[in-house]
C-alpha positions as CSV (number, residue, x, y, z in Angstrom):
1,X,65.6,63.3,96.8
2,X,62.2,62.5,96.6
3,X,61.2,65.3,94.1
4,X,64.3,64.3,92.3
5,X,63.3,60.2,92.0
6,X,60.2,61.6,90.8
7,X,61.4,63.8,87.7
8,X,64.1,61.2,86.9
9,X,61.1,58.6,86.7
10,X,59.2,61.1,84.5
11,X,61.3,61.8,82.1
12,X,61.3,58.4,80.4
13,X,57.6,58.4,80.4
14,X,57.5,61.3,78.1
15,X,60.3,60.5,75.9
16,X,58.6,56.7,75.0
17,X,55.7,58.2,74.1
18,X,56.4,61.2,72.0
19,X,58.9,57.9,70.3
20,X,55.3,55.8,70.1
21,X,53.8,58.9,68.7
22,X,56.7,59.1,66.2
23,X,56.5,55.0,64.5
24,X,53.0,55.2,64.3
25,X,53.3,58.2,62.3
26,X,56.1,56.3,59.7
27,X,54.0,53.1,59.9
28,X,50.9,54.6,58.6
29,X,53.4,56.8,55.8
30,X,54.5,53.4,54.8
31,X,51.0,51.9,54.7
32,X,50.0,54.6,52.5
33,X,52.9,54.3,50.1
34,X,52.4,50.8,49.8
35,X,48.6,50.9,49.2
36,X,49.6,53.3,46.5
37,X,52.0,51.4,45.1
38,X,49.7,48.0,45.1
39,X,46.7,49.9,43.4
40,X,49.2,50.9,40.8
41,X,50.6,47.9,40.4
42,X,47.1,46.3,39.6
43,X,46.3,49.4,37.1
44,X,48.9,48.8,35.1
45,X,47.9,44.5,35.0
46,X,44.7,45.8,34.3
47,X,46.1,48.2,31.4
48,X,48.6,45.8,30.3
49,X,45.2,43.2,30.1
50,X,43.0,45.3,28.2
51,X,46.2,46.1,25.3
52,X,46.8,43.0,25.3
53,X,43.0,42.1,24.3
54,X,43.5,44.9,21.7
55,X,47.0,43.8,20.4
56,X,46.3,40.0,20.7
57,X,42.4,39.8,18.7
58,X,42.3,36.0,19.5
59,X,42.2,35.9,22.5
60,X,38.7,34.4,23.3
61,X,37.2,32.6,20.8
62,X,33.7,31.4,20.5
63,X,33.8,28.0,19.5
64,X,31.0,25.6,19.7
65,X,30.5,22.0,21.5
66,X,27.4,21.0,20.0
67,X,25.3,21.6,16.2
68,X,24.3,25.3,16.0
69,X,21.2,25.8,13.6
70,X,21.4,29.5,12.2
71,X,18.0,30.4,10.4
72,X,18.1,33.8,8.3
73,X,20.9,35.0,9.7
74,X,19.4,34.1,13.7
75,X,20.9,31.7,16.0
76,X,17.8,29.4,16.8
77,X,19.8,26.3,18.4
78,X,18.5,27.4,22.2
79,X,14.8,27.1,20.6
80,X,15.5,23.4,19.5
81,X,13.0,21.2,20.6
82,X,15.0,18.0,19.5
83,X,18.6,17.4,18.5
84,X,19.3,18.0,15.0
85,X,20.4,14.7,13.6
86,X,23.5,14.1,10.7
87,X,23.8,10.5,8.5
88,X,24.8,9.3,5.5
89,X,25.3,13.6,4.5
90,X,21.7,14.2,5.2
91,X,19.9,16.6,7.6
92,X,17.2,15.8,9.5
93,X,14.9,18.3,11.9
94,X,11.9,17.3,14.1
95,X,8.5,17.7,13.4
96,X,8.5,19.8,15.9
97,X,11.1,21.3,14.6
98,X,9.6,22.0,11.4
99,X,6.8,23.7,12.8
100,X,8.3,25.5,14.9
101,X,10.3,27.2,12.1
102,X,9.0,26.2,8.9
103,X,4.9,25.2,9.0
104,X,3.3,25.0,12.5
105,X,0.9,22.9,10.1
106,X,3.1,19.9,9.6
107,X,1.4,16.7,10.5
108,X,1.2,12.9,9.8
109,X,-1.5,11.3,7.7
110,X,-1.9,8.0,8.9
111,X,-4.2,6.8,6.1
112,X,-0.7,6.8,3.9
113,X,1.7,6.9,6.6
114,X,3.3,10.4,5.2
115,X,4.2,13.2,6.3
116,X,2.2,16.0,5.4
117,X,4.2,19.9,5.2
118,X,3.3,23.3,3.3
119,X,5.1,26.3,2.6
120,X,3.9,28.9,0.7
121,X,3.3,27.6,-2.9
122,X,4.2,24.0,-2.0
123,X,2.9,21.2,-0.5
124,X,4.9,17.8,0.2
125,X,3.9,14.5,0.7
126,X,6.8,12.8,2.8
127,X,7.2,8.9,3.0
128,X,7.9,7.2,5.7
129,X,8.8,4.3,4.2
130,X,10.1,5.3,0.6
131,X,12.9,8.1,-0.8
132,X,10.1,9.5,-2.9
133,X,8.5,13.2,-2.0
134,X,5.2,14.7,-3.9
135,X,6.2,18.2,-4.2
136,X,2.6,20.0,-5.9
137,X,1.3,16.6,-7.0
138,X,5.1,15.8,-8.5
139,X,7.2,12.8,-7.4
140,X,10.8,13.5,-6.3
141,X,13.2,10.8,-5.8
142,X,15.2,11.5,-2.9
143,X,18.3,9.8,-1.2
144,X,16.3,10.0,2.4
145,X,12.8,9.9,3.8
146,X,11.5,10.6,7.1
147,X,12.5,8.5,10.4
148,X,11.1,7.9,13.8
149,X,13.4,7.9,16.7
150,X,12.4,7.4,20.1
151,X,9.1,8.2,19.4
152,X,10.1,11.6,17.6
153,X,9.5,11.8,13.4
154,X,12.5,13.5,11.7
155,X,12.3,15.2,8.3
156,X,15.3,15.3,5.9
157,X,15.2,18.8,5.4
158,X,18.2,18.7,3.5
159,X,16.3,17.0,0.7
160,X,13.4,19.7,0.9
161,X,15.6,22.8,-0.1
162,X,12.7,23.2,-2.9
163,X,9.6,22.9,-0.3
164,X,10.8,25.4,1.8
165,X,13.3,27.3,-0.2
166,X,15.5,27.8,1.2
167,X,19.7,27.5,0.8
168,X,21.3,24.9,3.3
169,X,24.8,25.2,4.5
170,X,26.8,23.0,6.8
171,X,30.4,23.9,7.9
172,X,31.4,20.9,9.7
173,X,34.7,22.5,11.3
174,X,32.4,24.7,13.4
175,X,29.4,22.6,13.7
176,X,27.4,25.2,12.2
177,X,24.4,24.9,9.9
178,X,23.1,28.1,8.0
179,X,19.6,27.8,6.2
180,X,18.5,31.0,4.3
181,X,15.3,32.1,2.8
182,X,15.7,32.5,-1.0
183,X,12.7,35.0,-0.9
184,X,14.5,37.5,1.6
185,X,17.1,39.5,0.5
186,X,20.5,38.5,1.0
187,X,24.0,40.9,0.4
188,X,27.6,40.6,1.1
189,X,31.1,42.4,1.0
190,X,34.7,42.0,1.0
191,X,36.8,41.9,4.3
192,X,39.5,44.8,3.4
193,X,41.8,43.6,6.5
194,X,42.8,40.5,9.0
195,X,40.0,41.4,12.0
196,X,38.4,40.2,14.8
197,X,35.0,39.7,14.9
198,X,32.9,40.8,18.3
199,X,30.0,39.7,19.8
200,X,29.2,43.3,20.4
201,X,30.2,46.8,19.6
202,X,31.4,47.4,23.3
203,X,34.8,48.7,23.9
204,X,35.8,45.0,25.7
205,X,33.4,42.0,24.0
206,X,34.2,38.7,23.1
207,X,35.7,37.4,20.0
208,X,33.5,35.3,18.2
209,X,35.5,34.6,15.1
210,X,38.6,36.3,12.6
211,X,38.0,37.0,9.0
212,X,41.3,37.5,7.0
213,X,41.5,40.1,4.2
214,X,40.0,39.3,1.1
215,X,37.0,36.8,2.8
216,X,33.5,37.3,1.7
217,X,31.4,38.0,4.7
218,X,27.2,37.9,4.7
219,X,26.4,41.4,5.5
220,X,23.1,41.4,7.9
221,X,22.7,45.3,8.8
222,X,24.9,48.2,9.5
223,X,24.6,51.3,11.6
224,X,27.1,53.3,10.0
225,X,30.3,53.1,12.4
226,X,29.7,48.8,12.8
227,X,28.2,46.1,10.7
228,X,26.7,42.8,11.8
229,X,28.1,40.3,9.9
230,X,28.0,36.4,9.1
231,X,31.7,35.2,8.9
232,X,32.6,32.1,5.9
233,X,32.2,29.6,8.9
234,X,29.1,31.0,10.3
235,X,29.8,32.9,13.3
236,X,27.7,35.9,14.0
237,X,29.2,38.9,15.0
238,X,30.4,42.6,14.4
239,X,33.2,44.7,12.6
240,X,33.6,48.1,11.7
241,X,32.4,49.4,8.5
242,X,34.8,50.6,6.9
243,X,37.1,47.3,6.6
244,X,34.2,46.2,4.2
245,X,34.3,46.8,0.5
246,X,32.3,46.0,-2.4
247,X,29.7,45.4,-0.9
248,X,26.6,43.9,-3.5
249,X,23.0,41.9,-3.4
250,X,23.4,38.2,-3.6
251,X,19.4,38.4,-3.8
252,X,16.5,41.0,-3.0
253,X,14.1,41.2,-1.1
254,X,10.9,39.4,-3.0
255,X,7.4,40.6,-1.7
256,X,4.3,38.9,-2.6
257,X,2.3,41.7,-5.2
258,X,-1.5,41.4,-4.7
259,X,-3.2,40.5,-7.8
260,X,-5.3,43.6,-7.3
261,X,-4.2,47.1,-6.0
262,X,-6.3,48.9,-3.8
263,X,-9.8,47.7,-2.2
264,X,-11.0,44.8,-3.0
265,X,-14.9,45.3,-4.8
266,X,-16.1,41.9,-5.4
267,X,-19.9,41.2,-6.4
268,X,-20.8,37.9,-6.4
269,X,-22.8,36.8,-9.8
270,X,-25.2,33.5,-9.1
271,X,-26.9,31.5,-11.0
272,X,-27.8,27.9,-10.0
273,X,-26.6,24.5,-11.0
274,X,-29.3,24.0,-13.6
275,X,-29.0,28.3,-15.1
276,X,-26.4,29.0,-17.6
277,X,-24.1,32.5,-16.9
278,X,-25.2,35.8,-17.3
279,X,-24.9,37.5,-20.5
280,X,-23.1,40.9,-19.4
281,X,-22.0,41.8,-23.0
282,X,-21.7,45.4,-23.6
283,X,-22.0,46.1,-19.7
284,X,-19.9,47.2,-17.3
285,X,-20.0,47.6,-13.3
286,X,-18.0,50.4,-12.6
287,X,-15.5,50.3,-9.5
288,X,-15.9,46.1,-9.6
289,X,-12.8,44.8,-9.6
290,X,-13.6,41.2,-9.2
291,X,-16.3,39.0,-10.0
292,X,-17.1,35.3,-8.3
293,X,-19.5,33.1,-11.1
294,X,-21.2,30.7,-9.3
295,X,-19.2,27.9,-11.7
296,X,-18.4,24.9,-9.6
297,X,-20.1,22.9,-6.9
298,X,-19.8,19.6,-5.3
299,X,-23.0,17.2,-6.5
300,X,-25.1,14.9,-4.4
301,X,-22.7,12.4,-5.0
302,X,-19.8,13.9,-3.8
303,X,-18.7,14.9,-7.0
304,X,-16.8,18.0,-8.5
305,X,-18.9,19.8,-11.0
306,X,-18.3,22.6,-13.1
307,X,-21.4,25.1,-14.8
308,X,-19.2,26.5,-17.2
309,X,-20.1,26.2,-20.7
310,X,-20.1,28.5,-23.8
311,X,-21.8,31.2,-21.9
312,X,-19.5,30.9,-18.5
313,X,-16.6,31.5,-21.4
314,X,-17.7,34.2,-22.7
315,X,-18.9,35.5,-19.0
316,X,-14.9,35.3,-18.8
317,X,-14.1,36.9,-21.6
318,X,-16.1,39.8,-20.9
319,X,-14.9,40.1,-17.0
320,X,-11.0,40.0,-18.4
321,X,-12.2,42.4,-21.6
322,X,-13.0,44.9,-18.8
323,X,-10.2,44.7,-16.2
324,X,-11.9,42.2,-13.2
325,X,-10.3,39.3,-12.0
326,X,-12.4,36.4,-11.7
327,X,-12.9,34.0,-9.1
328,X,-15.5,31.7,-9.3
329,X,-17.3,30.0,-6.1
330,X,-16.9,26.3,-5.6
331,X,-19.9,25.6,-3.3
332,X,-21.3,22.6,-1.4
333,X,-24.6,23.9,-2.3
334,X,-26.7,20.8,-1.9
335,X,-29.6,19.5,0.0
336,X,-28.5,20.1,3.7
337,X,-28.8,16.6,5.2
338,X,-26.7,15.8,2.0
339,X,-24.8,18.5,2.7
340,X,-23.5,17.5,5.5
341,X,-22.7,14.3,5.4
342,X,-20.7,14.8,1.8
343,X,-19.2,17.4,2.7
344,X,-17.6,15.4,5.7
345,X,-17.0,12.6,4.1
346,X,-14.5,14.8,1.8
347,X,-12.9,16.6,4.3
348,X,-12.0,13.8,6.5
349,X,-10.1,11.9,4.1
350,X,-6.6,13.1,2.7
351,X,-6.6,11.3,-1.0
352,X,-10.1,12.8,-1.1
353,X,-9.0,16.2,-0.4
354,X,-6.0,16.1,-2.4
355,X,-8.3,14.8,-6.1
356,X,-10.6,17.5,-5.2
357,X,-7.7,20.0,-5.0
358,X,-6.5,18.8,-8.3
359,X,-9.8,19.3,-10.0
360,X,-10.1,22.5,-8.5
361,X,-6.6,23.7,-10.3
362,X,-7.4,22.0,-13.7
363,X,-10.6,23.9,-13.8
364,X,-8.5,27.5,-13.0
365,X,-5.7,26.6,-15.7
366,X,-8.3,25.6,-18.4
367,X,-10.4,28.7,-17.7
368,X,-7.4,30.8,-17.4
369,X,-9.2,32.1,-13.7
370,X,-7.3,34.4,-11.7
371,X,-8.7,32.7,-8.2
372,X,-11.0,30.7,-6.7
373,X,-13.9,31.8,-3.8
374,X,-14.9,28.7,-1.7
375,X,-17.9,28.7,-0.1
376,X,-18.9,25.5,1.7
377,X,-21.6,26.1,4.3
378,X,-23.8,23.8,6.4
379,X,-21.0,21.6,7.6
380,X,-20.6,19.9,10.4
381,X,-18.9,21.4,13.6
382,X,-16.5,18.6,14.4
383,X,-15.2,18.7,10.5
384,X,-13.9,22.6,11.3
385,X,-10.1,21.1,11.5
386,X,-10.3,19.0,8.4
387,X,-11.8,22.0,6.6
388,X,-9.1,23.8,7.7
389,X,-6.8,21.5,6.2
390,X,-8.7,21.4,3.1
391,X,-7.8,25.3,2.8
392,X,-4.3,24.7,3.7
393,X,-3.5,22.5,1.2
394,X,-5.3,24.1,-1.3
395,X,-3.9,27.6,-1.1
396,X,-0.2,26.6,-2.0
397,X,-1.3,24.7,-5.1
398,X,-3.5,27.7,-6.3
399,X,-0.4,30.2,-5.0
400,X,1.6,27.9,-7.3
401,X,0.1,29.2,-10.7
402,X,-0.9,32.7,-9.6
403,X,-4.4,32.0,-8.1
404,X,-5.8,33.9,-5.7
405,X,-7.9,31.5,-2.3
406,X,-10.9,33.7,-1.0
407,X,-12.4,31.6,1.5
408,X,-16.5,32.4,2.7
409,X,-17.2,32.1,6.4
410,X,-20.1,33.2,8.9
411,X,-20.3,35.7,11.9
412,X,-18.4,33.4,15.1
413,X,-22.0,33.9,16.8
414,X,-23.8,31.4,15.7
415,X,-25.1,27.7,15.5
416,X,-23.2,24.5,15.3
417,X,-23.5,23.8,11.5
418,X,-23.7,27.3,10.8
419,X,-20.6,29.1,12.6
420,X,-19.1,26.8,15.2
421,X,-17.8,25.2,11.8
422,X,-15.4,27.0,10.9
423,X,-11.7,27.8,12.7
424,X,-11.4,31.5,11.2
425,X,-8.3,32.1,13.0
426,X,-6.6,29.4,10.5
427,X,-8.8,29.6,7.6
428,X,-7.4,33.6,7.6
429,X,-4.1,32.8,8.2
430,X,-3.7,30.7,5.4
431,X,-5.9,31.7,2.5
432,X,-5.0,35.1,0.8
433,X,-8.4,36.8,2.0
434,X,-11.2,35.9,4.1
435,X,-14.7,36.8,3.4
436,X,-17.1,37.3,6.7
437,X,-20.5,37.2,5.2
438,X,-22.5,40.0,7.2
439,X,-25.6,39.1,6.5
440,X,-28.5,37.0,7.7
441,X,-28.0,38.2,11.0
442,X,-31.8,37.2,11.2
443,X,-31.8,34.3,8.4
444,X,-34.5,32.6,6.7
445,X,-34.9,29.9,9.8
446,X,-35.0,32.4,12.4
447,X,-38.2,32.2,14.4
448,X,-37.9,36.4,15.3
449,X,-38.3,39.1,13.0
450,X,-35.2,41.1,12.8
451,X,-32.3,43.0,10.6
452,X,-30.8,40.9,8.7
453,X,-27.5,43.0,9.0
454,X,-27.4,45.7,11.0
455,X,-24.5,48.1,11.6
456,X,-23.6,47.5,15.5
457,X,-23.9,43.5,15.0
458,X,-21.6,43.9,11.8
459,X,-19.4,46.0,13.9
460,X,-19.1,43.8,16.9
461,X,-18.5,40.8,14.7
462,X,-15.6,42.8,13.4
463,X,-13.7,43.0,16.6
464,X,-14.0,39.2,16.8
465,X,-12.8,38.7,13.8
466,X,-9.7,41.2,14.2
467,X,-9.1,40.6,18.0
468,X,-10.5,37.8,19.3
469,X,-9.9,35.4,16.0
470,X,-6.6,37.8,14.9
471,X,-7.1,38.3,11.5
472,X,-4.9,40.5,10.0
473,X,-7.3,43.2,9.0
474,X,-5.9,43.7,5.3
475,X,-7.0,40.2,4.8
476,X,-10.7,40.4,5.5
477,X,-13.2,41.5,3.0
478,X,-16.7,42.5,4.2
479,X,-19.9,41.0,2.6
480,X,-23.0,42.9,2.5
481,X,-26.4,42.1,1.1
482,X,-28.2,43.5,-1.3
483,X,-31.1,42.2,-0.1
484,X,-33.6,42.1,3.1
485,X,-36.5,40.4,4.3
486,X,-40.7,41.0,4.6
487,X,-41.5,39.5,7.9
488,X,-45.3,38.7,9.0
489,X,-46.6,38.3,12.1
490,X,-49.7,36.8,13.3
491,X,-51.6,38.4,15.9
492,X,-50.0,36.7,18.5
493,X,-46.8,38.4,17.2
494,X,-45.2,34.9,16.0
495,X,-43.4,34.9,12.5
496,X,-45.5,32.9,10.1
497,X,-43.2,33.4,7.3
498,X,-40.2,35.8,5.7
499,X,-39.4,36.6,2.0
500,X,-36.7,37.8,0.4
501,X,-36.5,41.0,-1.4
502,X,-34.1,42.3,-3.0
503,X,-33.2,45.8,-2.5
504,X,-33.8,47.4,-6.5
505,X,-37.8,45.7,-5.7
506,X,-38.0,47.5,-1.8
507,X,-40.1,49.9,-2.9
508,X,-42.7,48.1,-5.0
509,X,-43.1,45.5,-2.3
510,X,-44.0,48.5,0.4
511,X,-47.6,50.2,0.6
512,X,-47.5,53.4,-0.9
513,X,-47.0,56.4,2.3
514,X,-45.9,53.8,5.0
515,X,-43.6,55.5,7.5
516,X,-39.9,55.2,7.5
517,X,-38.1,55.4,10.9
518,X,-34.6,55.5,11.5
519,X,-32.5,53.3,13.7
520,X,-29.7,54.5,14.5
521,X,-27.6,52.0,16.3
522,X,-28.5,49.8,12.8
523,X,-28.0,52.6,10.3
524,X,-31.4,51.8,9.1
525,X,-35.0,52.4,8.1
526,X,-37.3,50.1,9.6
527,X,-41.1,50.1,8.4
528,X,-44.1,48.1,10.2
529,X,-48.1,47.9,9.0
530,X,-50.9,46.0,9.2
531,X,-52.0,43.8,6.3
532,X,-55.2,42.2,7.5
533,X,-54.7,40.1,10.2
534,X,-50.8,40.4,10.0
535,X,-48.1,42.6,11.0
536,X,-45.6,43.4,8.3
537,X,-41.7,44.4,9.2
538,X,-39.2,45.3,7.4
539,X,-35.9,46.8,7.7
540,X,-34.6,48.3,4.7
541,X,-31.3,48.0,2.6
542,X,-30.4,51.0,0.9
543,X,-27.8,53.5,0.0
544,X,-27.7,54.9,3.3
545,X,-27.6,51.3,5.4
546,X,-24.8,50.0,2.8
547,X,-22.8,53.1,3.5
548,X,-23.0,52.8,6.7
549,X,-21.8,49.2,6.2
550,X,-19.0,50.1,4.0
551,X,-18.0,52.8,6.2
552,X,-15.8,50.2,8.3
553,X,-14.2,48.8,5.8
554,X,-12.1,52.0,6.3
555,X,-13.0,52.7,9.7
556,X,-10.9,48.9,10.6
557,X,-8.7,49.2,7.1
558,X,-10.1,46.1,5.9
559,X,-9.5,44.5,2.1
560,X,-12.6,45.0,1.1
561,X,-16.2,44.6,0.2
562,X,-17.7,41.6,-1.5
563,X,-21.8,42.0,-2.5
564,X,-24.5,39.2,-2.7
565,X,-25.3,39.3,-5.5
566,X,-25.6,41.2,-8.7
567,X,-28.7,41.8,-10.1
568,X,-30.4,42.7,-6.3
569,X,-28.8,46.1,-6.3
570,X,-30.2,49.5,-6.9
571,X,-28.4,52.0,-9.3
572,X,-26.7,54.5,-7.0
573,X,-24.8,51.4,-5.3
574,X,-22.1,51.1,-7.4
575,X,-20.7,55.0,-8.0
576,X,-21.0,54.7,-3.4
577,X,-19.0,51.9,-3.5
578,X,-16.6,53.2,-5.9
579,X,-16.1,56.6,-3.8
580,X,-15.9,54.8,-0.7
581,X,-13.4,52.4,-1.4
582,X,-11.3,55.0,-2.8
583,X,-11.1,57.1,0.0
């Protein structure tokens, strides 16, 4: 009985559990099926998502809430510094605005309470106070002038399509305004089909806008298979290539030609206020390509004068007669206290400025110049950013009528009133060349004897100019002297006094058989004797030093050379120029 109680009592143990055994078994069989069943249930939503995307283009649109400013074809509206402001049908932009996009040298003159903004060949005077704009020395009645909110000056831009050129658009259903550059080149194309238009040319991207068949679209670029396109109401976005047609140029592309190809060889020809200019008939200075008069200077009064005359015209007529531009200096070339004080008291006045500007550009369109080579020196170091402006507003008036703006500056080593006046860095931006006059590295003043340009101070002045002030390189024309100095030395070795020669007169002024060494971190000869009780130095100009010079006008792909002056040289400079320049 007891062995029987106990298998009776067994036998249901073994059956539930082989029955436990057996429902797990189905449960998990049914979790599986129903896992399989959810994850294709979700597949197919996804599936039935993505075709609808496909089948329905309209899906997502990208409509705008606020003003979007499109610039060339860009979508600048995140890198507004101030709302863009609508009334009365005019557009207005911030200052800040405008220099941000347009001329980061935008400013207000106070003395006439306008605004004062230049872009390329143009510079505007904008009132205030009137609807009048001085476009190149032009008044423009306009239906706006500028406004101050909150502290902020607005600029109808709308009413300055001419300043900047540029084409303004304004599609008010989208909120979008499109300004394009009339200078850059422009094309568009026929939409052959209704489309889509995505942000991207991934598989799943956003649409942006639809174009219907027949639209004209603004074609930006294309990589074969998609095209980036500007839709009719401004939208930015992608379709494939082949639904365009017809595609044509609205505009091209219009590049700036330089007024002379290849290097730049530019002698400078001087002659004082009181001289007359050389006669040169009959001559030629082969591989010059432009010459610089000294024409035009700025009296001790202040005033504009020009040195012209009979002989300056036919000076002209025998540069043009033989292929050279000419570019004539405008110096400030009078006695240095007056110097300074004249020149500043030019410089820091706008309507002083501006008539000196306009005399400037009567004098090139009566002389039928091709440029103009400003050279003011001895200024005053806290006049370097009205300088500046005087070269800013100068260049686009000059640009204007096909002149070229060289503008003279020093080595950034040196004294107040010698180098610290000059901002080089926005003098090079906006003038079509810059000249760095390597030379008087050791000037007349200077109380040591010494080079007056040698080869590793040229060349370290040359990264400063390209690196440290970032001038573009094919901007920057290199001056070198045709000329050096006799240095003498008492017996205490103190410099009593320096002379000038010029290099064609090196060898008459040296005793005959003096010794000749070489310097090699100068690229030149250097000589030293006795005279008496005095030590003579010099360190030679010649071929070989100006070669050396010339050398990194390649070396550093620079514009060019410019030489002081004609007349110094020896023979064999000009056929070394030549072939070094045209390497």
């Amino acid at each position: 009985m007891g062995r029987g109680r106990r298998e009776l009592g067994k036998e249901p143990k073994v059956k539930n559990v082989k029955k436990a055994k057996r429902m797990s078994a189905e449960e998990v069989e049914k979790k599986k099926k129903l896992i399989v069943r959810t994850g294709i249930t979700i597949l197919a939503i996804i599936v039935l998502f993505i075709i609808a995307m496909i089948a329905n283009n309209y899906i997502i649109l990208d409509n705008n809430t606020t003003t979007n400013l499109i610039i060339n074809n860009k979508n600048v509206t995140s890198n507004l510094r101030n709302e863009i402001i609508q009334e009365d049908g005019v557009i207005y932009l911030s200052e800040d605005d405008i220099a941000n996009f347009f001329d980061k040298y935008i400013y207000l003159e106070e003395e006439n309470n306008k605004v004062i903004t230049t872009y390329n060949k143009k510079i505007a005077e904008v009132s205030l106070e009137e609807n009048v704009i001085n476009i190149n020395g032009a008044d423009k009645t306009t239906s706006a002038h500028a406004i101050e909110r909150d502290g902020v000056i607005y600029i109808p831009i709308s009413e300055m399509t001419e300043v900047y050129d540029i084409e303004i658009g304004n599609i008010e259903e989208t909120k979008i305004i499109t300004m394009d550059s009339l200078d850059e080149e422009q094309k568009k194309a026929i939409v052959t089909s209704n489309l889509a238009v995505k942000s991207s040319t991934n598989f799943i991207a956003r649409t942006v806008d639809r174009v219907k068949e027949g639209e004209t679209v603004v074609v930006i670029s294309s990589d074969g298979s998609y095209s980036r396109i500007r839709t009719e109401n401004g939208k930015i976005g992608y379709i494939k290539t082949n639904k365009l047609a017809n595609e044509y140029a609205v505009r091209e592309d219009m590049p700036e030609e330089k007024q002379v190809e290849g290097k730049i060889n530019m002698t400078w020809d001087y002659y004082s206020e009181v001289g007359s200019a050389p006669d040169r008939s009959g001559t030629t200075i082969d591989g010059v390509n432009v010459v610089s008069p000294a024409f035009f200077y700025i009296d001790e009064n202040g005033n504009f004068r020009e040195n012209v005359g009979e002989s300056g015209e036919a000076y002209i007529d025998w540069a043009h007669g033989n292929g050279y531009k000419v570019w004539p200096m405008v110096s400030n070339a009078v006695a240095a206290k007056e110097s300074l004080e004249i020149t500043s008291e030019i410089m820091n006045s706008y309507e002083n400025r501006k008539e000196l500007i306009e005399e400037i550009v009567d004098a090139c369109v009566a002389y039928d110049l091709d440029g103009i080579n400003i050279d003011f020196e001895n200024m005053k170091q806290e006049d370097a950013d009205v300088y500046s402006r005087f070269i800013i507003e100068l260049t686009p008036r000059l640009n204007e009528i096909g002149m070229v703006v060289s503008v003279d500056v020093t080595a950034p080593d040196g004294g107040e009133t010698w180098s610290m006046c000059f901002d080089r860095n926005v003098i090079g931006d906006v003038a079509d060349y810059i000249v760095f006059m390597a030379y008087d590295q050791n000037g007349i003043s200077s109380t040591t004897a010494g080079t007056t340009a040698g080869y590793n101070w040229i060349k370290l002045n040359l990264v400063k100019f390209l690196q440290t002030e970032e001038i573009d390189s094919d901007k920057l024309i290199l001056g070198i002297p045709f000329y050096t100095r006799l240095w003498t030395e008492d017996a205490n070795g103190e410099v009593v006094r320096s002379s000038t020669v010029s290099m064609e007169d090196i060898e008459d002024v040296l005793p005959d058989g003096v010794q000749k060494n070489w310097d090699d971190d100068l690229k030149q000869y250097y000589v030293e004797y006795q005279d008496g009780d005095y030590t003579r130095k010099m360190w030679i100009e010649d071929i070989e030093s100006l070669k050396a010079k010339v050398s990194l006008v390649n070396e550093n792909d620079l514009a060019g050379v410019a030489s002081w002056q004609k007349g110094m040289e020896t023979d064999d400079v000009w056929p070394m120029l030549k072939e070094e320049l045209e390497q």
